[in-house]
C-alpha positions in Angstrom: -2.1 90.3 83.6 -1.1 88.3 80.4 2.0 91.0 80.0 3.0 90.3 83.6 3.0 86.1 83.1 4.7 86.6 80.0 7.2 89.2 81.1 7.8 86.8 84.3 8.5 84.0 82.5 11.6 85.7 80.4 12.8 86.9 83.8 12.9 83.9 85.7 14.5 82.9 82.2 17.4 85.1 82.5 17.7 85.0 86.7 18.1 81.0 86.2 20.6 81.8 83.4 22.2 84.5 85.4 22.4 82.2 88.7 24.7 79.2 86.9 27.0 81.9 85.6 27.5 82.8 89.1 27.9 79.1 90.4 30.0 78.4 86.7 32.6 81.3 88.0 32.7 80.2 91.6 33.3 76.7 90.9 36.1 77.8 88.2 37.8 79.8 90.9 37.6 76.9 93.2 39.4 74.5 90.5 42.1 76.9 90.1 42.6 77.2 93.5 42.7 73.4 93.9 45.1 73.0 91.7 47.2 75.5 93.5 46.9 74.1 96.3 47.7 70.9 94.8 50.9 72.5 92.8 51.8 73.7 96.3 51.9 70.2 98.0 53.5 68.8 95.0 56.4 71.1 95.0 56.8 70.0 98.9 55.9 66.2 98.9 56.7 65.0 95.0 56.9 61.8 96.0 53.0 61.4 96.7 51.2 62.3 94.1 48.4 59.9 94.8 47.2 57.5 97.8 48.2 54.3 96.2 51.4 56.2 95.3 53.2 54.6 98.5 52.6 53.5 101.9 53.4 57.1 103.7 51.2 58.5 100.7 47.8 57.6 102.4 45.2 60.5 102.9 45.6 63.8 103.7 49.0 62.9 102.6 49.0 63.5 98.6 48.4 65.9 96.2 44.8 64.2 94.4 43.6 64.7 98.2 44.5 67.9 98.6 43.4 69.4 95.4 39.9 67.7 95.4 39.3 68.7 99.4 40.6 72.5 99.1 37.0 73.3 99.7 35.0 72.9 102.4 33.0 70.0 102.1 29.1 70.4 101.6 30.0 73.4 99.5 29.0 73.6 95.7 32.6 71.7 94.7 31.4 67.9 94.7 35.2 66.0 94.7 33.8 63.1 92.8 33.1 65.5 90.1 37.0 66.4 90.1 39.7 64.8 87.9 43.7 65.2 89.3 46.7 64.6 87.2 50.3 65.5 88.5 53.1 65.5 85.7 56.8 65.2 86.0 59.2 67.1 84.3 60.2 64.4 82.7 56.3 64.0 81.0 55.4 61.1 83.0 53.3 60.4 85.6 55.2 58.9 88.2 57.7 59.6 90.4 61.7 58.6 89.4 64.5 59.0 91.7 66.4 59.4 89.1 64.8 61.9 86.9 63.4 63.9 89.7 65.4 66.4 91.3 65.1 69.7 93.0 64.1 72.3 90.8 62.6 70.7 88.5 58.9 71.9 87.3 55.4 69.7 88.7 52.4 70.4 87.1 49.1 69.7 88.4 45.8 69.9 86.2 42.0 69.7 87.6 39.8 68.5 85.9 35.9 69.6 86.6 32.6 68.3 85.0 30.3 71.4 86.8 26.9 70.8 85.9 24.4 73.0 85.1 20.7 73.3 86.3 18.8 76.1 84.0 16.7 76.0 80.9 20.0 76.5 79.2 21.9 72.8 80.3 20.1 70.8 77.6 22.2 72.8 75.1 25.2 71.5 76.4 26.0 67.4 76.1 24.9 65.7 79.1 24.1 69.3 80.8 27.9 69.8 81.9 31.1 72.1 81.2 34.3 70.8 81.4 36.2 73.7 83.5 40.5 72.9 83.9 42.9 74.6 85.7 46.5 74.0 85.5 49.6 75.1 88.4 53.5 74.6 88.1 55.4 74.7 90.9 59.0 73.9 91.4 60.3 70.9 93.6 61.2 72.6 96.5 62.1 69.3 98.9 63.5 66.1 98.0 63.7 64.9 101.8 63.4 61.2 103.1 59.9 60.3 103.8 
């Protein structure tokens, strides 16, 4: 019986271990999917990259919406937990009429703080691991919005 309890133990161990590399992965394929989708929307709207960005630029309508919501809500993605830049070919982050043109490279980068729950989070400082994903896209639409 004492084998058992102490053979337990180690599992439960390792299943705990094994189950936040298997949340770790999903949510790292849901951050570089976000900031596809994000890329994506950028390419076609570069004017919005944010909701303060302008007055048309209000939610769903910009790219930090649409990269923190590309998955379902109530899923294991928490968007406060998400960080969304959007760069400029020219390095900045804002838009210019005159430096932005069609063509022209937008990169978005996530930025996710994915907490872990095991026996093996107090290794880490503050239990978290910093997961980024980065897309380019090219400005496909300069249009009037």
């Amino acid at each position: 019986m004492v084998e058992f309890s102490l053979t337990l133990v180690m599992l439960l161990v390792i299943l705990s271990g094994v189950l936040d590399l298997g949340r770790g992965f999903f949510s790292y394929i849901a951050i570089q999917n976000a900031a596809g989708e994000g890329a994506l929307y950028a390419a076609i709207n570069p004017r919005c990259p944010h909701a303060s960005s302008a007055a048309t630029c209000t939610n769903p309508n910009n790219v930090d919406y649409r990269a923190k919501f590309e998955s379902p809500s109530g899923g294991m993605i928490s968007p406060d937990l998400m960080t969304v830049s959007v760069v400029y070919a020219d390095g900045t982050d804002q838009y210019s009429n005159e430096s932005t043109t069609e063509g022209n490279p937008i990169t978005v980068q996530v930025k996710y703080r994915f907490r872990m729950v095991g026996p093996f989070s107090p290794i880490l400082p503050n239990g978290e691991l910093v997961f980024t994903a980065t897309a380019v896209q090219n400005i496909l639409d300069l249009r009037k919005n």
